[in-house]
N, C-alpha and C positions, 0 to 999 in steps of 0.2 A: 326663315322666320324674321320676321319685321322688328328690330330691336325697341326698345321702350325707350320712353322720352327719357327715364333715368341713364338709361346705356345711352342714348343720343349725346346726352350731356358730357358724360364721362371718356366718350371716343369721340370724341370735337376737342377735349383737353387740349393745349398745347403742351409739346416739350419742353422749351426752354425759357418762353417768355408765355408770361401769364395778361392778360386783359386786366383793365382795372375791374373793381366788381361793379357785377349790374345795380343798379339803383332797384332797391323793394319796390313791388308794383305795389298799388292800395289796394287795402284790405277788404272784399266786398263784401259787402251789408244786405240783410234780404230786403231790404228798399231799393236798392241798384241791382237786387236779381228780376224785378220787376213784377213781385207779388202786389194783390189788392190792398191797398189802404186801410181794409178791415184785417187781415191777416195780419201784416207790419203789426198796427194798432196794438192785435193782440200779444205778438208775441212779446212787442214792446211792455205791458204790463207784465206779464212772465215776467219778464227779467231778462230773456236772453240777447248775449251782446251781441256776438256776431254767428255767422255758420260755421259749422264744421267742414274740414274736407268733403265729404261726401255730400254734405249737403251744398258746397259750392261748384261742385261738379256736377249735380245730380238733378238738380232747381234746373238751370236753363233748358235742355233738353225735353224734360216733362211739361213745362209749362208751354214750351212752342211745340208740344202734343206727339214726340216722339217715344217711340219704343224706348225703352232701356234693361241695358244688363248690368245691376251695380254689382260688383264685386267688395266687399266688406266687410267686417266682422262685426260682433255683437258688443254696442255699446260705443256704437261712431255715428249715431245719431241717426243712422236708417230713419226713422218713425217720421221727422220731420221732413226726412228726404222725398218720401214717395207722399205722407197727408198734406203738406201744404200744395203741391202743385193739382193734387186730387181736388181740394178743395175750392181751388183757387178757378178752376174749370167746371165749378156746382153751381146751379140752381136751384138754391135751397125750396123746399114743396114741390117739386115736381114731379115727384116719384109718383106712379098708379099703384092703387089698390096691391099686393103682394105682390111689388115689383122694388126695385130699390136702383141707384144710377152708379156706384161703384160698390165693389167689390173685397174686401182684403183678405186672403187665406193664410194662417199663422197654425202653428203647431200644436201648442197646448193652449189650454183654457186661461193660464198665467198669463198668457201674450196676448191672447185675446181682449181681457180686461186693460190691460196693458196699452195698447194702441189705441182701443176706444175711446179710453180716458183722454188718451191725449189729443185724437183730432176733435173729439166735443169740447176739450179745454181751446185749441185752434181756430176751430169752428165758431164757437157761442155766440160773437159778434154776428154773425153772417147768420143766426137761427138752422143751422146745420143738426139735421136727427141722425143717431149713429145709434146701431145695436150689437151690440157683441153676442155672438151664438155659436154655444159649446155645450158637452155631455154635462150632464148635473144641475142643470137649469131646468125649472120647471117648465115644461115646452109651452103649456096655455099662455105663458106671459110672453112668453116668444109669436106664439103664433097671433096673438091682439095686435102688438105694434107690427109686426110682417104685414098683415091685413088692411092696414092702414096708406101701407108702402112708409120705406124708410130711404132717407139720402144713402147714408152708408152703411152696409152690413162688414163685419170683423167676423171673421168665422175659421171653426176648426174645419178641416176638407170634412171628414166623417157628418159633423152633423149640418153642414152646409148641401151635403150630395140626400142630407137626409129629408130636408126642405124641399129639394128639387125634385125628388122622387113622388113628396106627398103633395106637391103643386101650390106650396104654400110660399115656396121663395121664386121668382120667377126672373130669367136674365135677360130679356129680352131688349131690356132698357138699359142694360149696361154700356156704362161707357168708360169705366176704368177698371182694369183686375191688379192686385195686387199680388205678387209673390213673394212674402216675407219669411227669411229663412229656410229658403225653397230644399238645401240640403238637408237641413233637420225634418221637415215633411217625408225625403223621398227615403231617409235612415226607418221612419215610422212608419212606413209603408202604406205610405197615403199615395203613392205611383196613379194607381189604378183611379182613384177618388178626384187626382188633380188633371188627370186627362177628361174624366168625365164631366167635372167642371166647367173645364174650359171651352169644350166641343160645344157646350151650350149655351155660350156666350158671342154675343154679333161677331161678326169678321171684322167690323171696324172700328172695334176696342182698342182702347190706347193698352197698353198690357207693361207692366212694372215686374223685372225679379232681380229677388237683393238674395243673396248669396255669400257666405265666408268662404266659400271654395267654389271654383269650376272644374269638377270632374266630367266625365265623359254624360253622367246621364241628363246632369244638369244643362247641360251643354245639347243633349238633342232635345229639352222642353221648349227653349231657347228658339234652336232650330225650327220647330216646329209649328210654335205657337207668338214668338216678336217678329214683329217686321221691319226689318233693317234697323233692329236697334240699336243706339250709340251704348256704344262699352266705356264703364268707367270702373276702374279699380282703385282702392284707397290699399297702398302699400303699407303693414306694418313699418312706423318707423324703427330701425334695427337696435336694440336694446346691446353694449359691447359689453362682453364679459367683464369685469374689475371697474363697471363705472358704477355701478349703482354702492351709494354713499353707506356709512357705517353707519346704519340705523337699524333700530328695533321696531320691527314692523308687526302690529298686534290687530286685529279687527276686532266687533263684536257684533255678536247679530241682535238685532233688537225691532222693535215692530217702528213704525212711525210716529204714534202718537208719544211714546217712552223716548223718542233721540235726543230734544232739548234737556231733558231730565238728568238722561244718561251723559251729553257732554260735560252736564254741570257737575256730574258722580266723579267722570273721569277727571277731568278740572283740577278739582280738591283734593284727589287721590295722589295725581302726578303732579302736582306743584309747580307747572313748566316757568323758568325763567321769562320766558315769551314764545310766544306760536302764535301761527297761523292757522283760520280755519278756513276749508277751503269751502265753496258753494258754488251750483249750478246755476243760479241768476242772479242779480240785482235783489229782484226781490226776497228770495231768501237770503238775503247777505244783510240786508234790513232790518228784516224780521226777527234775526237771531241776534245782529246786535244789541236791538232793543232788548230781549229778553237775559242778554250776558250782562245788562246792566241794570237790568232789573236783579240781578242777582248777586249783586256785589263784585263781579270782574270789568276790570274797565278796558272795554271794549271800544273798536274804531272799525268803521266801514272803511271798503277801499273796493270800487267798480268801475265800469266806465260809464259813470252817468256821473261822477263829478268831474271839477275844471280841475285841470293842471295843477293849480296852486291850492285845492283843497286835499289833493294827492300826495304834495310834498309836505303838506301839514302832517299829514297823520302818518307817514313814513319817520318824520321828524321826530312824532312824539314815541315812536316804536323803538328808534334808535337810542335816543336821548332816554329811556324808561320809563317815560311818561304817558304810557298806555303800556299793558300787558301783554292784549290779544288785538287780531287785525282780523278779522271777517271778510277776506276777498274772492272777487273770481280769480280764475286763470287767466282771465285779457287784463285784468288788472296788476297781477302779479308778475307779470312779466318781466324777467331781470332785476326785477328785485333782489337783492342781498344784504341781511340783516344778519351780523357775526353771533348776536345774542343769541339768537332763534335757537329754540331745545325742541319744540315738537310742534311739530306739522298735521292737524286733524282734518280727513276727509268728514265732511257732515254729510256727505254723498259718494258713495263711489265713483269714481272720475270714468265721465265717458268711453275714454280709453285706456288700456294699457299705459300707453307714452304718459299720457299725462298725470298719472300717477308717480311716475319715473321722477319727469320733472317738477310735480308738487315737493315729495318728498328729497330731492335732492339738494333742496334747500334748507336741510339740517342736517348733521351729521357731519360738518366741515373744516377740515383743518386738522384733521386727526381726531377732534372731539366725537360722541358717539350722541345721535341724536335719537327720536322719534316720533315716532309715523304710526295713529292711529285713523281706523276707519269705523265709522258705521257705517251697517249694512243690515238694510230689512229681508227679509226672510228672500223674497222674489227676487234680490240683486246678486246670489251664493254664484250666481254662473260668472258673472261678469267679475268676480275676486278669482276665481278659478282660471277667467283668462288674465289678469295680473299675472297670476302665477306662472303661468306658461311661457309667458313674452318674458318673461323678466328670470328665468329659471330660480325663484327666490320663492320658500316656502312664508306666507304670512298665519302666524298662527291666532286661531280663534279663539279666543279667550271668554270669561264669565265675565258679563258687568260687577263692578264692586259691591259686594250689599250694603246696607247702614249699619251693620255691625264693623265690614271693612273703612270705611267712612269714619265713624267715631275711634276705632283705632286710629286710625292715620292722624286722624287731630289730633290725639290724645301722645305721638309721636312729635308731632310739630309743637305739639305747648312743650314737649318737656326737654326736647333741643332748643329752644326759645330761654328756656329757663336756667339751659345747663352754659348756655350762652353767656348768660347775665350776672351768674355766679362768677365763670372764670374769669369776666369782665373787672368783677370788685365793686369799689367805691360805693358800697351798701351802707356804710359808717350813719350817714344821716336819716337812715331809715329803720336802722337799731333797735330806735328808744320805744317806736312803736311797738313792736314786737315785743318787748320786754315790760310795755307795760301790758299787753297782754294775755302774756304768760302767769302774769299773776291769778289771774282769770280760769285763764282755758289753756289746753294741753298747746304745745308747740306746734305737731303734726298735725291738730284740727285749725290752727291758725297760717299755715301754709296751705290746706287745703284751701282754706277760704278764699285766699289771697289767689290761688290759682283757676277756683271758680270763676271770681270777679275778670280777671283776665279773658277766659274760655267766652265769658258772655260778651266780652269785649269786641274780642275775634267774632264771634257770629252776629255779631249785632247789624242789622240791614240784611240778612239773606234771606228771601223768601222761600226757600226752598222748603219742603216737605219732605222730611226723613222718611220717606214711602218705600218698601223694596220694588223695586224693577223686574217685571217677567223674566223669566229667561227662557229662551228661544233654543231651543236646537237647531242647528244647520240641519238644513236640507242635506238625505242621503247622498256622496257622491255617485254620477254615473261612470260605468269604467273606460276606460282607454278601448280604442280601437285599433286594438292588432291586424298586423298583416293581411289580410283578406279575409273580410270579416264577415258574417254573416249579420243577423239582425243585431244594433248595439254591441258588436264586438264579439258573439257568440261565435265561436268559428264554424264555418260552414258545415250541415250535414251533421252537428250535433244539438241538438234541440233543449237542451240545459243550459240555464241562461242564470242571474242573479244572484241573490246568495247562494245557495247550491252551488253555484256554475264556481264558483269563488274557493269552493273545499269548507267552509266550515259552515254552520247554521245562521239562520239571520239572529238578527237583537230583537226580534219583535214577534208575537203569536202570529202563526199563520193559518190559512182556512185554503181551501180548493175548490174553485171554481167549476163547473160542468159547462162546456157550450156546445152549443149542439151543431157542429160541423166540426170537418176533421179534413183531412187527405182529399175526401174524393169531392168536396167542395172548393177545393182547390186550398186551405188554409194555411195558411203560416205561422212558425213564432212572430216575426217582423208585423203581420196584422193583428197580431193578439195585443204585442206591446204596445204600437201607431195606437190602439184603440186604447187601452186602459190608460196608457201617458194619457196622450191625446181630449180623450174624452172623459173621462174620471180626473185629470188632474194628476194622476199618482205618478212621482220620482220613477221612472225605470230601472234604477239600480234598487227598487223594493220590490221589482215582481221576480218571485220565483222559478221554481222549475217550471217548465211546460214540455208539455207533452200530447203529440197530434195524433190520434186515432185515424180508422178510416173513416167515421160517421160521427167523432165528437173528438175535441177537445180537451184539455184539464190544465190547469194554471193556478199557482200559487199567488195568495195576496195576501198581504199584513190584514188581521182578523178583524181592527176596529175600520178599516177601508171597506170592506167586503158587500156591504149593504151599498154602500154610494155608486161602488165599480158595477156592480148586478143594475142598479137602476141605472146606468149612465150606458152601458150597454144593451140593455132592453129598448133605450130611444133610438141608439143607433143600428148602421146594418155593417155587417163582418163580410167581405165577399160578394157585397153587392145584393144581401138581401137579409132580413130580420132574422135571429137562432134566439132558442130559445136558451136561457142562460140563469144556473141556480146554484145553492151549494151540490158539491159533491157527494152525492150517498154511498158511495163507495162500491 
């Protein structure tokens, strides 16, 4: 076996005398990977500074129209890796009548919306049409824009094989396929759906598969269907036991439009000496500045879109105390060290693991105990989960504070403020007031006042809106996958899977589903859950028991799902052809 460039490195070591070190190569930019000027353009308004690993590895190879197998995990910027060079290779309008010119297969309907968005945010300059197509989508609006032809379709394998069956998506024209998350596809048991796909797609498709793992089956699609593609793997970078920093690490799930709201909640709540917040572009580092100062915290930008010397300013004012908070990326923050720093706020979950590592490893230093919070929209619960894994460090999900917790907390800070000023003394000159008061009005209502007038003091310029904030539940976890697993960790040759599989009852009503194939249709648990994730949208760690007859079917769903799952499966086919699918009459 052929060692890797990291083992290359490490058995070229010398013994006794060391080389000076190499000089850093420059950093490259997706203008020096040689995308379109509308691309650059765009992603330059984005915000985004430079590539990710994957995407610097991933870019040249696609764009000079080769195969590739990236090797990755979730949340190292895949999306941009495989749509800008897709893009970049389009002729926007070209597509015929229900035909479309690339391709993308993704797992659940979440990713699907997911990718779309982003290569029509990529695309917009360049007039680029993109359709995402998944179960629970009203098909008539799918089937208009299909009929029109579309640049790029985003599709789940199920309802993409279900277009191609009804002649309504046509591959003829294809000239890129995508395979995103190609292991979580073949776990769902979309095997069958992404051969059939692909077999009808030209031979002289450029073909993309991004992957967290190279197991054996992934590895003969590979075989099967790239051609000579260059292999690129992004290595976790190795997290060491005892380095990750003495910090209290909290999350909170919250939707997107409620996260400026909710940092301002937390803010006031935690009272940080100073922190950073961390951001995925320029633009969002802007954006939220503006609004942290619209709120009374005095905030500073920090990205790579200023000069040098507007960098050491605001680092200056961070150290000195003369700003609070710093709003930066990660290419900005680089070696930064700021002794004051108490808490560290992702405003985004960091694209990777690592970088979480090293965000929050910039407090908590010196023995002092810092902290490290994240927001996190409902659709990001996977990407904290792999935090978790790489970093073997539990981060617990906590309630946003309400404005009940909120006016306590002030109502704590006025009266340490107050208990401050007492032990202080030197009230002598302020006496006389008070005592001619008293003549007046009770004592206790002449101190209230006196603490009111304060309170308004303190709030005065904050536009905020005492509003309570949704609260969000996490998303169900899905379970571990034991030793030789059958579908989702079910072990093989036992057909009880989710809560049931688990030993106690779920948290939620459930309902039974009737489908009409069983055994001798050839059916599986693995294609019951592929299709309800898949195409329904639903957590797999919420589907229940199942159980395969020889001629039907039966499967457990949380009750108020039960309608969405029956219609999301009536569009699609189970086995390669329509069942019919109802509750269970028992």
């Amino acid at each position: 076996m052929e060692p890797t460039r990291r083992e290359l490195v490490i058995q070229a070591r010398p013994v006794k005398a060391s080389p000076p070190p190499p000089e850093e190569s420059p950093r490259a930019t997706f203008e020096s990977l040689g995308l379109k000027p509308a691309l650059v353009e765009a992603l330059t308004t984005l915000g985004y500074e430079e590539p990710t690993p994957i995407q610097a590895a991933a870019l040249p190879p696609l764009l000079a129209g080769k195969d590739l197998l990236g090797i990755a995990a979730t949340g190292t910027g895949k999306t941009a890796a495989f749509a800008l060079p897709l893009l970049h290779h389009l002729t926007p309008g070209e597509s015929r009548p229900n035909a479309t010119s690339a391709l993308v297969l993704v797992p659940t309907r979440e990713l699907a919306m997911q990718v779309s968005e982003a290569i029509h945010r990529y695309g917009q300059k360049m007039g680029v049409s993109v359709l995402p197509i998944y179960g629970g989508q009203v098909i008539g609006q799918q089937l208009r824009v299909l009929k029109r032809g579309v640049d790029v379709v985003v599709a789940t394998p199920g309802r993409a094989l279900d277009h191609l069956r009804r002649g309504t998506l046509q591959l003829d024209d294809v000239q890129t396929v995508v395979l995103d998350e190609a292991d979580e596809m073949l776990d769902m048991g979309f095997a069958d759906d992404l051969e059939a796909i692909l077999s009808g797609t030209p031979e002289d498709r450029q073909t993309a598969l991004f992957s967290a793992t190279l197991p054996p089956r992934i590895a003969a699609i590979a075989e099967r269907h790239l051609h000579e593609p260059v292999r690129v793997k992004i290595a976790r970078e190795k997290v060491e036991q005892g380095e990750m920093p003495r910090v209290r690490q909290t999350a909170y799930v919250v939707p997107r439009a409620f996260k400026i709201a909710t940092l301002g909640r937390l803010l006031d709540v935690e009272s940080p000496t100073a922190a950073i917040i961390f951001c995925r572009t320029r633009t969002e580092v802007d954006d939220l500045t503006v609004s942290l100062n619209g709120r009374g915290w005095r905030a500073h930008a920090l990205h790579g879109g200023m000069t040098q010397e507007q960098r050491d300013r605001v680092i200056k004012q961070l150290k000195s105390q003369g700003t609070d908070l710093l709003v930066a990326t990660d290419v900005a923050a680089r070696g930064l060290d700021i002794p004051r720093l108490s808490h560290v706020v992702n405003f985004d979950v960091p694209n990777a693991p690592e970088a979480y590592v090293h965000r929050i490893g910039r407090t908590g230093r010196a023995g002092r105990e810092g902290v490290a919070i994240t927001l996190v929209e409902p659709r990001e619960h996977r990407l904290l989960r792999n935090i978790e894994r790489v970093t073997g460090q539990r981060i617990e999900v906590s309630t946003v504070p309400t404005v009940a917790d909120l006016r306590e907390k002030r109502q704590e800070m006025l009266r340490a403020s107050l208990r401050e000023t007492l032990v202080a003394g030197e009230l002598d000159r302020l006496r006389g007031v008070v005592e001619d008061l008293a003549s007046e009005f009770d004592p206790l209502d002449i101190a209230a006042a006196a603490v009111k007038l304060l309170q308004e003091a303190q709030d005065e310029g904050r536009e905020e809106k005492e509003e309570e904030i949704p609260i969000v539940a996490p998303p169900a976890e899905r379970r571990e996958r034991p030793g030789k697993p059958g579908a989702f960790g079910a072990p093989r040759g036992r057909p009880e899977r989710g809560p049931k599989a688990r030993g106690g009852p779920p948290s939620w009503d459930i309902t039974r589903l009737w489908i009409g194939a069983g055994r001798r249709a050839g059916m599986r648990p693995a294609d019951l859950v592929g299709a309800i994730a898949g195409e329904a949208g639903l957590d797999s760690s919420r589907i229940g028991a199942i159980q395969i007859g020889d001629s039907f079917s039966l499967v457990e769903v949380p009750e108020p799902d039960a309608n969405r799952i029956i219609a999301a499966l009536k569009e699609t086919t189970l086995r390669g052809r329509k069942v019919i699918v109802r509750r269970d009459r028992g």
